[in-house]
C-alpha positions as CSV (number, residue, x, y, z in Angstrom):
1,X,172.6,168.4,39.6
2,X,175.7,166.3,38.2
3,X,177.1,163.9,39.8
4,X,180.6,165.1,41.5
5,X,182.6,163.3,39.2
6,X,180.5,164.0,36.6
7,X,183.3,165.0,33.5
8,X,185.6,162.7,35.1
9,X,187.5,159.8,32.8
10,X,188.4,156.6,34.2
11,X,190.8,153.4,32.0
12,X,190.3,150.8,34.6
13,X,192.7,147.9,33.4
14,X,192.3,146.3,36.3
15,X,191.1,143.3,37.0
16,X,189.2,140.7,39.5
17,X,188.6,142.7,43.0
18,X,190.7,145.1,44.6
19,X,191.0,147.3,41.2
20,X,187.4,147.2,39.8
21,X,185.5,147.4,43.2
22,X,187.7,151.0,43.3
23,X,186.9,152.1,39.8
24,X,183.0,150.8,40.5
25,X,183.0,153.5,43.6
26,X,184.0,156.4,41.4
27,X,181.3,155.1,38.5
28,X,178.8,155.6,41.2
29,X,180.1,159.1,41.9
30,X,179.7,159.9,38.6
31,X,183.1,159.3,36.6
32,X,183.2,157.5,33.3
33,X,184.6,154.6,34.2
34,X,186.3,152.9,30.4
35,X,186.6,149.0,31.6
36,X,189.7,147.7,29.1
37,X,189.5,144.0,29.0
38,X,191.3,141.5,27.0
39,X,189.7,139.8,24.0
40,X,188.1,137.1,23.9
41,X,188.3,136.3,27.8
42,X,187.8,139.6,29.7
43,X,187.9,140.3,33.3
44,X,189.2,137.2,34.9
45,X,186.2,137.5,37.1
46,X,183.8,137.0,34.9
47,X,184.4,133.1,34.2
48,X,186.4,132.2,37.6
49,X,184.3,133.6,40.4
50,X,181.4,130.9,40.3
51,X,177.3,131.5,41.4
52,X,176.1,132.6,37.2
53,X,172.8,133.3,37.3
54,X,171.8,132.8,33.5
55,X,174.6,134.1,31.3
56,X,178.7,133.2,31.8
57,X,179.8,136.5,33.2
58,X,179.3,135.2,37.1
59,X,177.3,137.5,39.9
60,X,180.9,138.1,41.6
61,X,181.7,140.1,38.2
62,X,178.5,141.8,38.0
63,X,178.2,143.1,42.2
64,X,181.6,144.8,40.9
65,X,181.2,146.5,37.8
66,X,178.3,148.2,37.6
67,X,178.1,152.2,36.2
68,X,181.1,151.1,33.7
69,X,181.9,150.5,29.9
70,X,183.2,147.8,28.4
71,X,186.1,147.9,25.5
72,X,188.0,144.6,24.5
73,X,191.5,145.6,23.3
74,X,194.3,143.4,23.3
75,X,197.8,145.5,24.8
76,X,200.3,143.5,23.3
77,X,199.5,144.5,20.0
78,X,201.2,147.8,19.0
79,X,197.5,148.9,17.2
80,X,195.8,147.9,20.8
81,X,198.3,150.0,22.7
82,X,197.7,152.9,19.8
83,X,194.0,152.8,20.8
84,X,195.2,152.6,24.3
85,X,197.0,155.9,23.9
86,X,194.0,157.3,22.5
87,X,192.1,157.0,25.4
88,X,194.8,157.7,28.2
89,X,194.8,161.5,25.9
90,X,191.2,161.9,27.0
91,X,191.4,160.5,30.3
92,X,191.8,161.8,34.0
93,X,192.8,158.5,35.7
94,X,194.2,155.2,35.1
95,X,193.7,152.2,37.2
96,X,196.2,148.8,37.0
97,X,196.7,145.7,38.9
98,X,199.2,143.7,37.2
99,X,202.5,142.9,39.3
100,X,204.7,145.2,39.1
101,X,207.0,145.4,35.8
102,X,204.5,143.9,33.9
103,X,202.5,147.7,32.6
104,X,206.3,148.7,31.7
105,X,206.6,145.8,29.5
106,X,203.2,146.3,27.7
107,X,203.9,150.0,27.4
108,X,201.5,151.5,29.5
109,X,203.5,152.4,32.5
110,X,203.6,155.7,34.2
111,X,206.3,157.4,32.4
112,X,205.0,156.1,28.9
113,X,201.1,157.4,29.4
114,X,202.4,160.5,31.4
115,X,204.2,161.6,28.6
116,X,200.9,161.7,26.9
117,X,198.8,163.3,29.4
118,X,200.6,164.8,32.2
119,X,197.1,165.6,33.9
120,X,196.6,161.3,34.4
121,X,196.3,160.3,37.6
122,X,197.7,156.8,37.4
123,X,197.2,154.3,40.5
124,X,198.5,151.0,40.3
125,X,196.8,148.5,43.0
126,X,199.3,145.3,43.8
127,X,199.9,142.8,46.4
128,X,202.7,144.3,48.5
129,X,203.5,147.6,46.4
130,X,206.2,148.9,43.5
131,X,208.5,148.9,46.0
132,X,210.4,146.4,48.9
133,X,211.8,143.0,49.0
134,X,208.4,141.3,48.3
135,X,207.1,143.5,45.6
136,X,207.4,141.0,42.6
137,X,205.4,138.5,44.8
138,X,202.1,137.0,43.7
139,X,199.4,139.5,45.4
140,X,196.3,137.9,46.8
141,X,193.4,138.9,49.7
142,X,194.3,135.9,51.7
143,X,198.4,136.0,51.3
144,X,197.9,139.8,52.4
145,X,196.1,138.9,55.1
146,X,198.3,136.2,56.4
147,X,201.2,138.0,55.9
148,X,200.3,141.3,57.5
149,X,199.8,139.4,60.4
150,X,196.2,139.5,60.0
151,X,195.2,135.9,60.5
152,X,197.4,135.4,63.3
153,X,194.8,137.0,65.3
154,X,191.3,135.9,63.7
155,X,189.9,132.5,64.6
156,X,189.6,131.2,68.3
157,X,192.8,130.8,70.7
158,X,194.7,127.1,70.1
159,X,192.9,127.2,66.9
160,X,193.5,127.0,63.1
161,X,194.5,130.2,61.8
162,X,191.4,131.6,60.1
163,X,190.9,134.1,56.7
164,X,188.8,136.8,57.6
165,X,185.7,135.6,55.3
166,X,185.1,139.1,54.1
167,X,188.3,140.3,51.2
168,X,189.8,142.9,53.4
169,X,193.0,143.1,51.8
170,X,191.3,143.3,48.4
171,X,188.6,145.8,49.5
172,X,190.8,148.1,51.6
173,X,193.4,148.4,48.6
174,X,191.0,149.5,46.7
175,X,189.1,151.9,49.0
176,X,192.8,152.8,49.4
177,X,193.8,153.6,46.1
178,X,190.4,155.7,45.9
179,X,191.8,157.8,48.7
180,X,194.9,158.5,46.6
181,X,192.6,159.2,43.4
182,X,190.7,161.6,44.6
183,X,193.1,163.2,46.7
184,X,195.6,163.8,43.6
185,X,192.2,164.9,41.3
186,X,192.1,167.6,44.2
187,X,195.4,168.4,44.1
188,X,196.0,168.5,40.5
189,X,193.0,171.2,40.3
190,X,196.0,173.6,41.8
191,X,199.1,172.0,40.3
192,X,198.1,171.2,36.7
193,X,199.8,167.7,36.7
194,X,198.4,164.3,37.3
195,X,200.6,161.8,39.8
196,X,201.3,158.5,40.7
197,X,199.6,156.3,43.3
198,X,200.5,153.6,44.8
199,X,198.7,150.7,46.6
200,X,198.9,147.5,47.8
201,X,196.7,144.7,49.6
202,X,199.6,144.5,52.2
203,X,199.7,148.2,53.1
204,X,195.5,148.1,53.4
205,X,195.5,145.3,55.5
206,X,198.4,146.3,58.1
207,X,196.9,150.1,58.2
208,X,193.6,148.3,59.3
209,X,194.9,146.6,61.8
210,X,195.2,149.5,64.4
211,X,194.5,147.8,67.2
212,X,196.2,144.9,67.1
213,X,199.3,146.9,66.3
214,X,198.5,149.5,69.2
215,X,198.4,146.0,71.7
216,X,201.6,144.9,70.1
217,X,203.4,148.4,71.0
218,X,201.5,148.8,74.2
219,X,203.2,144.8,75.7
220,X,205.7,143.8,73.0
221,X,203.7,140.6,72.9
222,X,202.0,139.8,69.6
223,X,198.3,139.9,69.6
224,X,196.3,136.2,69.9
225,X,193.0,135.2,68.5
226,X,190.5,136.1,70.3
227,X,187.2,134.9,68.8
228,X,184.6,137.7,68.5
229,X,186.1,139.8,71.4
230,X,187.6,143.0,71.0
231,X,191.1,143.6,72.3
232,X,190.3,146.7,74.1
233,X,187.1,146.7,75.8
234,X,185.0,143.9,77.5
235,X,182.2,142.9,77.4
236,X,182.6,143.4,73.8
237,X,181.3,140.4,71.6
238,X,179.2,137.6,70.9
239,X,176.9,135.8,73.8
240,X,174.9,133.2,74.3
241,X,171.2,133.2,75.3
242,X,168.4,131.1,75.4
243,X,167.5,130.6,71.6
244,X,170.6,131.6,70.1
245,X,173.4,134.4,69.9
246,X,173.3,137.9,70.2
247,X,176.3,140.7,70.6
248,X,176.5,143.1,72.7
249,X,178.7,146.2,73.4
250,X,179.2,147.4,76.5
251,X,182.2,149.3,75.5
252,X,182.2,152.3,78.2
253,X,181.8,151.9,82.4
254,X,178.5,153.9,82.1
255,X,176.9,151.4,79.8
256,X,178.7,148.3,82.4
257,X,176.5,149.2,84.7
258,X,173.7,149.8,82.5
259,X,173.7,146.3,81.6
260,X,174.2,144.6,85.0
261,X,170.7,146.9,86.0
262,X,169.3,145.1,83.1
263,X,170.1,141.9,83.8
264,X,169.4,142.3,87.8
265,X,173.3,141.9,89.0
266,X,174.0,144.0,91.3
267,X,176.3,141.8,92.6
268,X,179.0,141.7,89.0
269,X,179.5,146.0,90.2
270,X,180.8,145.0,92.8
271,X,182.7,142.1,91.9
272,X,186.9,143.1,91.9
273,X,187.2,140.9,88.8
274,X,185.0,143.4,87.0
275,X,185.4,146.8,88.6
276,X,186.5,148.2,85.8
277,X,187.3,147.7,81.8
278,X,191.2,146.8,82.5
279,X,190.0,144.5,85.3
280,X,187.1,143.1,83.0
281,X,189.8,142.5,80.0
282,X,192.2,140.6,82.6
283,X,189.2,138.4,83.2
284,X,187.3,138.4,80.5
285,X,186.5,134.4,80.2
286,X,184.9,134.5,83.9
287,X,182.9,137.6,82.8
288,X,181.2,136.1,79.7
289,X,180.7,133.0,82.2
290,X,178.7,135.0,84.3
291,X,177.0,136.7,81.8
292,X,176.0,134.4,79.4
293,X,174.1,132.5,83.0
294,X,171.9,135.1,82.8
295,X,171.7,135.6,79.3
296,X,170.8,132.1,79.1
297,X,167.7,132.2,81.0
298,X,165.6,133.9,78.3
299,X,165.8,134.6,74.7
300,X,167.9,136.6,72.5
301,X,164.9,138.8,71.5
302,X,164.3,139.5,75.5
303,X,167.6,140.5,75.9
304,X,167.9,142.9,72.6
305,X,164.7,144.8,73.7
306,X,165.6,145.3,76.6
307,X,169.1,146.7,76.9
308,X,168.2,149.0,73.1
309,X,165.6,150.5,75.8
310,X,168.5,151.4,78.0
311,X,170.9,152.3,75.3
312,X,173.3,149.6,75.6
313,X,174.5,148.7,71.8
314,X,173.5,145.3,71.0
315,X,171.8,143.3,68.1
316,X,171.0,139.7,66.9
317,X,173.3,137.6,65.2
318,X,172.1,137.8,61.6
319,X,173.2,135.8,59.1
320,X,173.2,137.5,54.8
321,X,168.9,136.3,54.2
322,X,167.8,137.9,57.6
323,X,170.4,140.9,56.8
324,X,169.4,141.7,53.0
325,X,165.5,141.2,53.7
326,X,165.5,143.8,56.9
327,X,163.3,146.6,56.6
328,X,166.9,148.2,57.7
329,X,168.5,147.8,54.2
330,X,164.9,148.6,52.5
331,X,165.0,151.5,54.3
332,X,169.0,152.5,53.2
333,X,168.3,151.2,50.0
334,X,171.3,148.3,50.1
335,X,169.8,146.6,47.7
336,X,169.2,147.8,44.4
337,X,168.2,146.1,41.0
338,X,169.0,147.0,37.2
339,X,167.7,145.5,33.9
340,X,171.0,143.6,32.3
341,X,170.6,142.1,28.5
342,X,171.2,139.0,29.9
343,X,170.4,138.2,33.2
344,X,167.2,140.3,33.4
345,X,166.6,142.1,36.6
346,X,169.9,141.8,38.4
347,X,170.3,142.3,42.1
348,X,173.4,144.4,43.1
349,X,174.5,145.9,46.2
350,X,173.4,149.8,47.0
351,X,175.6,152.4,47.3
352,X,177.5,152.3,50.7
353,X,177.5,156.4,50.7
354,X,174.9,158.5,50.4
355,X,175.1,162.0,49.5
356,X,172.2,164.7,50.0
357,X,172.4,166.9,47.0
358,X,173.7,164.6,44.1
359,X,172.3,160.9,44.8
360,X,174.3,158.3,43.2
361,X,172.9,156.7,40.1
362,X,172.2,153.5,38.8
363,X,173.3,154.6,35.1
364,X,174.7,151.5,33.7
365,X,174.1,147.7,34.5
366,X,177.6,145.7,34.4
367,X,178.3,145.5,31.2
368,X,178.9,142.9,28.6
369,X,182.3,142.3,27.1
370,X,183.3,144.7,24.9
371,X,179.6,145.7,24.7
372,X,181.0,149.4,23.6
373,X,183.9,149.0,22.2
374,X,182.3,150.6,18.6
375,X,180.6,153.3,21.1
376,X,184.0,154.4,22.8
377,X,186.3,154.1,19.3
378,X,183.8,156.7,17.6
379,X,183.6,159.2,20.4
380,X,187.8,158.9,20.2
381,X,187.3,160.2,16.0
382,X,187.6,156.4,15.0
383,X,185.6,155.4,11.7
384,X,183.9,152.5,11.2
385,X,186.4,151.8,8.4
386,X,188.9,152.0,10.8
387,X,187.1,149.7,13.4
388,X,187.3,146.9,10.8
389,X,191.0,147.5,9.9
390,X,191.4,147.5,14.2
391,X,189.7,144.1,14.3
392,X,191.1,142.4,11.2
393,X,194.2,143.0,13.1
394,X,193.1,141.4,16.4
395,X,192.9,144.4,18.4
396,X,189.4,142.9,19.9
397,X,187.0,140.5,19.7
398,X,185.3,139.6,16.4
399,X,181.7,139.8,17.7
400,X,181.2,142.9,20.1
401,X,179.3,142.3,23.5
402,X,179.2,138.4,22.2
403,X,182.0,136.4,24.5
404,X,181.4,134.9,28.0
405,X,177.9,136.1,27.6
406,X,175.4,133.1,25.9
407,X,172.9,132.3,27.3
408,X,173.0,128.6,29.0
């Protein structure tokens, strides 16, 4: 069977995370997914992100643009924009990240490609949206994060405010803007037309914040740092045994006493300072003391067995070696490889979704730059006469697939 966005065309301008990580997602599902990068240079990604294995383009470039092709064009020439035009008539979606302002000024804002194909679904991705006092402001994962609020609440009480390692901002947007994609492919299936979508790494990371914001509006008080705890059950987080940490999650009075059975403390049900989850959240330092007493008189692996046996949530505290070589993520196939011109066999991240009846499919390694820019410009009507005309007027690169791609 087809993939379900088999048929489906995708112009992803965008660039670094945020944008291509969304346009990667509807590749898997199916979509043909047109990468437009500048000449010469690219994707930003592919020379600033560090950790190359043996080509330039770097590994952070190639975990986010898989299932995609590659076209160099350069949008501030008038012939670029042409070809540009070309495409967005044969397209379903469009996909930006520059600040806002700056795809009016290059001539491929909303009204300009709308007017070509009122079907598009256009979704710009930014740092705090087309709209508001702080639109125009520079838009990255960590200013997002500190200015949604957050960072204010990650990290341990008294300490440094900390960056939540993993790019929520960035990834939210862009599971964001995939929301509004799909939802406005649905919709224009009854309406005919194509509409705009906004997104931003502010709006992701305050919408993900629920509850945090549900603690503020609950005391008035803004939420502290509270290391691995969560804010509304206890015990909730990490603890220490024997040989190490482990987590465990408690979250429910049922599974509270579960856990005292398993640990032999009959004497923490009956405690006042723990009676219940409210109490155990008042006093939630004095309960991880007591805890982590008895935790600490046999190892983590001790402790895991026996509270799974029981069916109180816990695990080990792995870190990304022990995670990506479990028989777990053999099993879910979260680790796929791909034979890429220049790397070889290429590692990349499996699908995070699975559907039953129309697996995803690893149809395209990332590719090179413009690697099929001669590929896309004939399916468009474009002769190879009229490639050469293209690049003696610097709409791309002069050797296709060639740039940020030689071997070291």
């Amino acid at each position: 069977m087809e993939l379900p966005l088999s048929g489906i065309r995708v112009l992803d301008l965008s660039q670094v995370m945020a944008g291509p990580f969304c346009t990667m997602l509807l590749g898997d599902m199916g979509a043909d997914v047109i990468k437009v990068e500048p000449p010469g240079t690219g994707d930003q990604t592919r020379a600033s992100m560090g950790y190359r294995l043996k080509g330039n383009d770097s590994n952070g470039f190639l975990q986010l643009n898989r299932n995609k092709r590659s076209i160099e064009l350069d949008l501030k020439n008038d012939a670029g924009r042409g070809v540009l035009y070309e495409l967005v008539k044969t397209s379903d979606v469009l996909v930006e990240n520059s600040r806002p302002g700056v795809a009016q000024r290059l001539g491929f804002d909303y009204r300009t490609v709308a007017a070509l194909n009122p079907r598009l679904v256009y979704a710009s991705i930014s740092g705090f949206g087309q709209t508001g006092p702080w639109s125009q402001r520079p838009g990255f994962d960590m200013i997002a994060q500190a200015m949604s609020g957050v960072m204010s609440t990650a990290g341990h009480k008294g300490g440094v405010p900390v960056r939540n390692s993993i790019s929520i901002a960035d990834l939210g947007a862009g599971l964001m803007a995939l929301y509004g994609i799909q939802s406005a492919l649905i919709g224009r299936a009854a309406s005919g037309r194509g509409q705009y979508v906004d997104a931003s790494l502010f709006d992701a990371a305050l919408s993900l914040s629920i509850w945090e914001i549900a603690e503020y509006w609950s005391t008035g008080e803004s939420p502290q740092p509270m290391g691995s705890a969560n804010r509304m059950s206890a015990p909730y987080q990490v603890v220490h045994a024997q040989d190490g940490y482990f987590v465990i999650g408690a979250a429910n009075q049922k599974l509270w006493l579960l856990l005292c059975d398993v640990m032999g403390r009959a004497d923490l049900v009956d405690d006042p300072r723990f009676v219940d989850n409210i109490s155990r959240l008042a006093n939630r330092e004095a309960l991880i003391s007591e805890l982590e007493n008895t935790f600490e008189t046999d190892r983590v692996s001790h402790w895991v067995e026996k509270l799974l046996d029981v069916g109180v949530p816990c695990g080990p505290l792995y870190d990304y070696r022990q995670a990506l070589d479990s028989d777990h993520v053999r099993a879910r196939n979260m680790v796929m490889s791909t034979r890429h011109p220049v790397e070889g066999d290429l590692k990349l991240i499996g699908y995070p979704v699975k559907l039953s009846d129309t697996p995803q499919q690893l149809r395209r390694a990332p590719p090179l730059l413009g690697e099929h820019t001669e590929e896309i410009l004939a399916s468009l009507g474009f002769s190879k006469s009229d490639v050469q005309t293209l690049r003696e007027q610097g709409v791309f690169g002069a050797a296709e697939g060639a740039a940020g791609n030689v071997h070291k």
